[in-house]
SESE-830146 format. One line per 4 residues: number of its first residue (from 0); their letters; for each residue x, y, z of N, C-alpha, C. Coordinates in steps of 0.2 Angstrom, whole numbers, plus 2048, in hexadecimal, padded with zeros to 3 digits. Layout:
BEGIN
NUM) a) X/Y/Z/X/Y/Z/X/Y/Z  ...
***
This chain:
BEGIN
0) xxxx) 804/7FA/800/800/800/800/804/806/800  80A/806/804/80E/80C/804/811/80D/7FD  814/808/7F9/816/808/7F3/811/80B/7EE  80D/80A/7EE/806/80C/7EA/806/813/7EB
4) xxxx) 806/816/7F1/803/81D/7F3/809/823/7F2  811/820/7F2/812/822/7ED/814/824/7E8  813/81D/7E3/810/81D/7DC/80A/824/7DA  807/824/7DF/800/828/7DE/804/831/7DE
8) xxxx) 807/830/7E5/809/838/7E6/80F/839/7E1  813/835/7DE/818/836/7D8/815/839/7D2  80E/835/7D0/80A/835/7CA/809/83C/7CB  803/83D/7D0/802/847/7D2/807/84B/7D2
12) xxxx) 80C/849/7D4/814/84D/7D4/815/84F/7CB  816/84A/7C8/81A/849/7C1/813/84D/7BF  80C/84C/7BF/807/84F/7BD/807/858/7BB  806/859/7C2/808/860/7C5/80D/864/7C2
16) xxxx) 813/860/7C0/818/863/7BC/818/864/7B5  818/85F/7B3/816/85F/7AC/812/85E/7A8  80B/860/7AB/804/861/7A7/805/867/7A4  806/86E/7A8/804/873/7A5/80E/875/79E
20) xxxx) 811/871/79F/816/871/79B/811/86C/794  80D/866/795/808/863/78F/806/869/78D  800/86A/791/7FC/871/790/7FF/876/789  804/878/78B/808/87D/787/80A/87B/781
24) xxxx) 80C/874/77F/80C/870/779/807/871/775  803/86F/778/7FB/86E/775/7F8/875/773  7F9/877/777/7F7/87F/775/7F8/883/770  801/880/76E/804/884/76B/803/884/763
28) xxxx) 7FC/87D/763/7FB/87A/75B/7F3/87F/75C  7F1/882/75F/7EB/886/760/7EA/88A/75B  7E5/889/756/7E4/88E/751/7E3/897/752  7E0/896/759/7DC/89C/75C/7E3/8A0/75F
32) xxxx) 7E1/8A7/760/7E8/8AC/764/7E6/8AA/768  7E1/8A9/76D/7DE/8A8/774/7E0/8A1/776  7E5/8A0/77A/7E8/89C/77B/7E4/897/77F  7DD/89B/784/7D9/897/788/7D4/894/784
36) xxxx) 7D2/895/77D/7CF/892/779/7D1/88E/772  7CF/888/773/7D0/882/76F/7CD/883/766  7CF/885/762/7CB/884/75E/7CC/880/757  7D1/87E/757/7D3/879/753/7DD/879/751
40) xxxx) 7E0/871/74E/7E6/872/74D/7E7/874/749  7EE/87A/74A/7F0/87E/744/7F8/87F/747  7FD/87E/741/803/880/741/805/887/741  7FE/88C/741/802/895/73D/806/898/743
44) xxxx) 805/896/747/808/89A/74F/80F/897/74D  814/891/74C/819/890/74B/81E/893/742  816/893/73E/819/899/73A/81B/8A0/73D  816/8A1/740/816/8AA/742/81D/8AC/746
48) xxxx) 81F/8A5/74A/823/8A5/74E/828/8A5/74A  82B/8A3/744/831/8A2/740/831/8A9/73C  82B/8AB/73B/82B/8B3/735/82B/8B7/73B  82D/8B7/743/82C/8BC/748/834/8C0/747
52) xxxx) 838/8C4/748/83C/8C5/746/840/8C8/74D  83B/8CA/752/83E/8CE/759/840/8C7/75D  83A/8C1/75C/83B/8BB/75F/842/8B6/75C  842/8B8/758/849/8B5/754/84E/8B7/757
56) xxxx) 84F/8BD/755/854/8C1/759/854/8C1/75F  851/8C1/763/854/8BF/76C/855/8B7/76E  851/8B1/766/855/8AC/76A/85A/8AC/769  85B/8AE/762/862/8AC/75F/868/8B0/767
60) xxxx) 868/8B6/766/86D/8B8/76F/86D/8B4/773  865/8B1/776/866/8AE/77B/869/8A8/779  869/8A3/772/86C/89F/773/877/8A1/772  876/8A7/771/87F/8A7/770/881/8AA/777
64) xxxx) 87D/8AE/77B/87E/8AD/782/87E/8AA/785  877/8A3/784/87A/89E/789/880/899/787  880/898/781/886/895/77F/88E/896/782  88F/89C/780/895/8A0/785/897/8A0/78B
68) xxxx) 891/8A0/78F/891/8A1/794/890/89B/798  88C/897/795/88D/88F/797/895/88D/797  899/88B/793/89D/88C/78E/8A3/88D/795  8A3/893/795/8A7/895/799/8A9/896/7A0
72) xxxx) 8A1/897/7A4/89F/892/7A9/8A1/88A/7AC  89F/887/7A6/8A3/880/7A6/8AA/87E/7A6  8AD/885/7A3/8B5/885/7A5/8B7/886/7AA  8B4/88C/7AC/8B6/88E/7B3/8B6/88C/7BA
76) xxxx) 8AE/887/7B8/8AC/885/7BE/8AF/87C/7C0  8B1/879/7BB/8B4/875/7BA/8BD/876/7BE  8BF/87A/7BD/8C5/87E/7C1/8C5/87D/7C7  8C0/885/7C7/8C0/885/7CF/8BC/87E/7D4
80) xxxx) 8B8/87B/7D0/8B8/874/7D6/8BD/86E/7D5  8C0/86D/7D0/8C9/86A/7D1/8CB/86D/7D7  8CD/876/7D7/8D0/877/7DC/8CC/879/7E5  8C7/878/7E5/8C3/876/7EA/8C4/871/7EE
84) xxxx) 8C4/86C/7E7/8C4/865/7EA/8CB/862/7EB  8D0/864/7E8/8D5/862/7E9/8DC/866/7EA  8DA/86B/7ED/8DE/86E/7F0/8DA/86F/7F9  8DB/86A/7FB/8D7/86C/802/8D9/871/805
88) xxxx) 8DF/874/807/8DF/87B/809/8E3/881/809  8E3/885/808/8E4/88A/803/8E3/890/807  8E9/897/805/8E6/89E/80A/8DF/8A1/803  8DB/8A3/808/8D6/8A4/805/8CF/8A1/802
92) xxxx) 8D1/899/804/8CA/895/800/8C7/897/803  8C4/898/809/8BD/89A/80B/8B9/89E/807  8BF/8A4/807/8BD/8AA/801/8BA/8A7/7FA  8BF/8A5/7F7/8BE/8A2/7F0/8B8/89D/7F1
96) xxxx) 8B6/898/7F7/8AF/895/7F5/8AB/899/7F7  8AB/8A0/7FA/8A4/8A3/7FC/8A4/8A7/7F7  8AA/8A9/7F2/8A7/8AE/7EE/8A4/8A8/7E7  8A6/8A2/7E7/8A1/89C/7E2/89C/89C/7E4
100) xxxx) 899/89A/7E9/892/897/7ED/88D/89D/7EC  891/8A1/7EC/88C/8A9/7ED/885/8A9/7EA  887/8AA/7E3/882/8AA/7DE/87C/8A5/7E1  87E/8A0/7E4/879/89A/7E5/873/89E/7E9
104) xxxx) 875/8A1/7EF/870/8A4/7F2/86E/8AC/7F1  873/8AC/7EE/872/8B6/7EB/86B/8B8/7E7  867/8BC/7EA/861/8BD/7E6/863/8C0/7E0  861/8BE/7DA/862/8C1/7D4/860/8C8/7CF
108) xxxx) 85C/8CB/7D5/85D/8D3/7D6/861/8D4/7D7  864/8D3/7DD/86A/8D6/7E0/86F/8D3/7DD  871/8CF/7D9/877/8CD/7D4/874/8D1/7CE  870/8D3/7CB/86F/8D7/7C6/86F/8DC/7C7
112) xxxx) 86D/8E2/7CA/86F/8E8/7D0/877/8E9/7CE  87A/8E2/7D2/882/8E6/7D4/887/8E4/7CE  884/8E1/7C9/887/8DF/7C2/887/8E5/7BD  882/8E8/7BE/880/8EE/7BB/884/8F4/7BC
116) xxxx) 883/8F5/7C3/88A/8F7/7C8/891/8F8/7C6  893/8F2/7C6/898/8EE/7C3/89A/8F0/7BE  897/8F3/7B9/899/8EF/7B2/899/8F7/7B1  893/8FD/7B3/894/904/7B5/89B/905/7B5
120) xxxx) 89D/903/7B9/8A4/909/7BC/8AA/905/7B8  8A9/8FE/7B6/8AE/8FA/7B0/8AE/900/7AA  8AA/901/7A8/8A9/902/7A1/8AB/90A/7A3  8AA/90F/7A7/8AD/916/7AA/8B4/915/7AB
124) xxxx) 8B7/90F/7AF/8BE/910/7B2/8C4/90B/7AC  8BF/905/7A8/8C3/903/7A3/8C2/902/79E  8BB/907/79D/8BA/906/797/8B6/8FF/792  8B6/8FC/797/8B2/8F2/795/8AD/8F1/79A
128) xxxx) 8AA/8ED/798/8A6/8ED/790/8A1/8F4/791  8A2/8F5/78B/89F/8FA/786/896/8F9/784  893/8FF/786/88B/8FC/785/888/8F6/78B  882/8F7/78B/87E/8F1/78D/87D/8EC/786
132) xxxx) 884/8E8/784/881/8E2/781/883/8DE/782  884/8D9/77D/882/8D2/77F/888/8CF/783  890/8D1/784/893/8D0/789/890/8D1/790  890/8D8/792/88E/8D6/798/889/8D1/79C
136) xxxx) 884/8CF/797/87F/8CA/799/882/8C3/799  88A/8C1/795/88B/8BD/795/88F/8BD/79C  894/8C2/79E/898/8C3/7A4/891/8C2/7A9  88D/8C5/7AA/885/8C3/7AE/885/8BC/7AF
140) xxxx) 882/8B8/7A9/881/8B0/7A8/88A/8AF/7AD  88D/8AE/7AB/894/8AA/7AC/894/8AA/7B4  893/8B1/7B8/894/8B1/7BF/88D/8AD/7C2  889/8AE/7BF/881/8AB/7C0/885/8A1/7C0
144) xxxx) 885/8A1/7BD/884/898/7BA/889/894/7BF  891/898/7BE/896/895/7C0/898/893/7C6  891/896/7CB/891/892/7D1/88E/88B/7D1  887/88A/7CC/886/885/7CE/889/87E/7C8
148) xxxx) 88F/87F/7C2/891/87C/7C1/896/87A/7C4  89D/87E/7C8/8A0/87B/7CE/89D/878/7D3  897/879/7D4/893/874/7DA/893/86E/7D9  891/86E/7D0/88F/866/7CF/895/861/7CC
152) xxxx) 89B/864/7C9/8A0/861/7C8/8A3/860/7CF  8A3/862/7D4/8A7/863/7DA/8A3/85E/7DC  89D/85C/7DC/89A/855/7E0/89B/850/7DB  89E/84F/7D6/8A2/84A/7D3/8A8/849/7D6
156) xxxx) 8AB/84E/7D5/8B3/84E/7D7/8B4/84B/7DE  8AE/84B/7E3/8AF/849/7EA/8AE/841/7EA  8AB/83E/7E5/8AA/836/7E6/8AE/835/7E0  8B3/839/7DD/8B9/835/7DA/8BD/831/7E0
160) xxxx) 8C0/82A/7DB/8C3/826/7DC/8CC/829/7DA  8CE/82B/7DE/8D5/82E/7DE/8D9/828/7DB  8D8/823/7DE/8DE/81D/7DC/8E0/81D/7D6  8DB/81E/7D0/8DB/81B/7CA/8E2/823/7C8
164) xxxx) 8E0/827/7C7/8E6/82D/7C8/8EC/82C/7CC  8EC/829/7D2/8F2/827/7D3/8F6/81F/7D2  8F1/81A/7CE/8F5/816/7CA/8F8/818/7C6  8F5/81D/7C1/8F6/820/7B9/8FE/825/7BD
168) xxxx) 8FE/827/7BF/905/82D/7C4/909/825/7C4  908/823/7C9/90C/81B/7C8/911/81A/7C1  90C/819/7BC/90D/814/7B9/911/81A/7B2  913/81E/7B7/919/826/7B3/914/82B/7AE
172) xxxx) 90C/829/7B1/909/830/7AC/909/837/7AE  908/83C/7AC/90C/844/7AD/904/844/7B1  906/849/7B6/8FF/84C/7B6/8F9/84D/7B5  8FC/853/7AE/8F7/854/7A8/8F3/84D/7A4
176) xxxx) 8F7/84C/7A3/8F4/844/79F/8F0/842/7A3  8F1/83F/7A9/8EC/83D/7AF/8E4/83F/7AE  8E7/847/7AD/8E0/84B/7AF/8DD/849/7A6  8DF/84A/7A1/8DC/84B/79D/8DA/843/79B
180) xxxx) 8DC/83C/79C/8DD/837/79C/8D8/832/7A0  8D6/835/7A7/8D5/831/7AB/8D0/835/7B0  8D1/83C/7B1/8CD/83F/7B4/8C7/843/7B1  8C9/846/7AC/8C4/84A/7A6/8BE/844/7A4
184) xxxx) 8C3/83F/7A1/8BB/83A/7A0/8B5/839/7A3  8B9/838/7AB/8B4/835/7AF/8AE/83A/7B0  8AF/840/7B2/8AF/845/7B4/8AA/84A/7AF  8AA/848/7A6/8A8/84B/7A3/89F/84B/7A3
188) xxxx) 89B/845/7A6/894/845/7A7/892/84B/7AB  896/84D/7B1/895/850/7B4/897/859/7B2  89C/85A/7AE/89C/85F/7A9/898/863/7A1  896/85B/7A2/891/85C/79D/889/85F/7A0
192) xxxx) 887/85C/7A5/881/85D/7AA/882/865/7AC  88A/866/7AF/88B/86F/7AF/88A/872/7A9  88A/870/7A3/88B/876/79D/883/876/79D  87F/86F/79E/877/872/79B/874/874/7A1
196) xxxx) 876/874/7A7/873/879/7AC/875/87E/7AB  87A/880/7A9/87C/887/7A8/87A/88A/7A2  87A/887/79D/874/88A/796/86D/88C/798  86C/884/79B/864/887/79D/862/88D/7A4
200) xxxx) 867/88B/7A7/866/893/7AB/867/89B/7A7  86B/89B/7A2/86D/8A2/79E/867/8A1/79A  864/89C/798/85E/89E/793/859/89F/797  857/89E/79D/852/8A2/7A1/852/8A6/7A4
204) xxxx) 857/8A9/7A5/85A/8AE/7AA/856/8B3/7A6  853/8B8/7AA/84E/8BE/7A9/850/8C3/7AE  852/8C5/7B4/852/8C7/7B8/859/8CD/7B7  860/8C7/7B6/865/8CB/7B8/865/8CD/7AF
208) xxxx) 864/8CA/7AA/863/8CE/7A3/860/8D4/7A3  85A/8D4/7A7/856/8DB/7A7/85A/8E0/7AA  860/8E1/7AD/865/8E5/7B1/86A/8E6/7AD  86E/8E0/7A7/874/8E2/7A6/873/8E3/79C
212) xxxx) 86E/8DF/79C/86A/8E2/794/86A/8E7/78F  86B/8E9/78A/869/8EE/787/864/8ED/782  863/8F2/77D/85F/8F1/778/860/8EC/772  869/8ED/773/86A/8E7/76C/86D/8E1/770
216) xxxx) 86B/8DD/774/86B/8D9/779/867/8D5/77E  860/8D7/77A/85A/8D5/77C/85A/8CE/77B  85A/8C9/780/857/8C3/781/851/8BF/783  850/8B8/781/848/8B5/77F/844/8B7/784
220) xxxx) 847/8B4/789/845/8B6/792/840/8BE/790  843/8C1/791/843/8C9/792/83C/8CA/78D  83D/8C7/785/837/8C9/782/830/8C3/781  833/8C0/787/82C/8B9/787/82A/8C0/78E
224) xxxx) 82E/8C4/793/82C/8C6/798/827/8CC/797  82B/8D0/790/829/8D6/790/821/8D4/78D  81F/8D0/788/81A/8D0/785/814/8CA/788  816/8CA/791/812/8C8/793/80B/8CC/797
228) xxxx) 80D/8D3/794/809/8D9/796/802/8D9/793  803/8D4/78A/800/8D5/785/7FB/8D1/784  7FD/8CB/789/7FB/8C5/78B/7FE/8BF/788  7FE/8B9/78A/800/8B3/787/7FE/8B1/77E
232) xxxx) 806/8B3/77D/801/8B4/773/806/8A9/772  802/8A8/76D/800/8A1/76C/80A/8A0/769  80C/8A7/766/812/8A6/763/819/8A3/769  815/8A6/76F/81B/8A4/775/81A/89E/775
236) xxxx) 811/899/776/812/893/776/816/890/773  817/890/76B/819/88C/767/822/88E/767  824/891/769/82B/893/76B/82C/88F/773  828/890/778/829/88A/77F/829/884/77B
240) xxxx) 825/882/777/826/87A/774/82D/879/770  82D/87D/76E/836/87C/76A/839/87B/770  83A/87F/773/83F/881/778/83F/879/77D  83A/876/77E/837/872/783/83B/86B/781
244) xxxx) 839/86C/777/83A/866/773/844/864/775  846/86A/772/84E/86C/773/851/868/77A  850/86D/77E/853/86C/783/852/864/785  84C/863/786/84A/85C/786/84F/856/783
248) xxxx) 84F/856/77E/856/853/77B/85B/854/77D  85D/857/77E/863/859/782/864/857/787  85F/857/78C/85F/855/793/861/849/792  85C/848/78E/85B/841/78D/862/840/78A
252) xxxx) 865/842/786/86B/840/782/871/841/788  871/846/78E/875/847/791/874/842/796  86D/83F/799/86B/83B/79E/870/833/799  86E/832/793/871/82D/791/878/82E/78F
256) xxxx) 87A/831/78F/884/830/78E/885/832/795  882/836/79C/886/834/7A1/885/82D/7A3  87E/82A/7A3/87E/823/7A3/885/820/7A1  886/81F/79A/88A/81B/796/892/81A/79A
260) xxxx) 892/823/79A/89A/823/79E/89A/822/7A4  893/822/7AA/897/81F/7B1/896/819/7AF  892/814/7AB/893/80D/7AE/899/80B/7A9  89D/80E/7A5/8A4/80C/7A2/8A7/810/7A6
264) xxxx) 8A8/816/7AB/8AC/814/7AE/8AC/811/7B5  8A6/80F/7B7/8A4/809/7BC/8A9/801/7BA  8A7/800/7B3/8AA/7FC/7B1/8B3/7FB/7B2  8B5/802/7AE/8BD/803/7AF/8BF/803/7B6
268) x) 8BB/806/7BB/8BE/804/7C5/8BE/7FF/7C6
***
């Protein structure tokens, strides 16, 4: 009975979450602009959305912001949780993890606020970056993301198996080699899972874009927000279903090569 119950409260769980993600699908084939009414299926909303030209234009930035800023974030934070986790202690780590961890609790007002700030007396005392464009929203994204990509490879790096790096050392491999050879492998599921949390966080991100943005800079987030004044037009649905379809794939392609890699290298230990 307890198994059953649940089964029951899982079903309502999954339900609750991804009905109204159906909903939106479905909708999105809605011949009617009135999204609360059904009136037959039609493809013209996904036309309309391809002939839209401001919609185009803000995914295309949001996808090369988050791209970059994924991207880059994944280098970084890939770094600093090697030296987290393997430099035990050091002057200054407390500093250095509290200025990573930050962002995780830092309201994102106040990381948009003080970026704006930031990036104000930059561009007065160094003259960079220049304008509110698409840099500064990527320098935005990069301190946004790279704490929770460091988080997630760092809880990899904690249930590594150190030996297998110190056989390969043993057996006269260079450090380097080590690392690219023996620890990158293992390691890359969980780098992979940081690059698409960090994409998918810069594609959503609305908040600290609305502070560090300009007019040639404008991102999806920002014109899915601003044109929610107008009401829900059917064309955003059929852009959530792209977007849903996408990432989707992504997610399922990355669940199945992290698969592949821990039980080959379950296999290799």
């Amino acid at each position: 009975m307890r198994v059953r119950w649940s089964n029951v409260v899982l079903f309502f769980g999954y339900l609750f979450l991804y009905l109204p993600l159906f909903l939106v699908v479905i909708y999105s084939f809605n011949e009617s602009r009135f999204v609360s009414t059904w009136s037959g299926f039609s493809m013209k909303w996904y036309k309309a959305l391809i002939s839209n030209p401001i919609i185009l234009r803000a995914t295309l930035t949001s996808l090369k912001v988050a791209s970059i800023s994924a991207t880059i974030s994944t280098i970084l934070g890939t770094i600093a949780a090697i030296v987290i986790t393997r430099f035990r202690r050091f002057r200054g780590k407390t500093v250095f993890v509290g200025a990573i961890t930050a962002p995780l609790v830092m309201p994102e007002v106040v990381m948009g606020l003080s970026l704006l700030m930031l990036f104000i007396g930059m561009e007065k005392f160094f003259e960079w970056p220049t304008g509110r464009g698409s840099t500064r929203v990527v320098i935005a994204h990069i301190t946004l993301t790279l704490s929770y990509v460091t988080m997630l490879i760092q809880a990899r790096l904690q249930d590594f198996d150190r030996s297998l790096e110190e056989a390969a050392l043993d057996l006269g491999a260079s450090p380097i080699k080590v690392f690219f050879v023996i620890t990158l492998p293992i390691i890359f599921p969980a780098i992979v899972n940081g690059w698409l949390l960090a994409f998918a966080l810069s594609l959503d991100d609305v908040v600290i874009a609305s502070f560090v943005a300009g007019p040639g800079a404008t991102t999806l987030p920002m014109v899915v927000f601003s044109s929610l004044r107008f009401g829900i037009s059917p064309e955003i649905n059929a852009l959530a279903a792209i977007l849903m379809t996408v990432l989707s794939v992504g997610v399922i392609v990355s669940a199945v090569f992290s698969y592949k890699k821990k039980s080959t290298a379950d296999d290799y230990s």
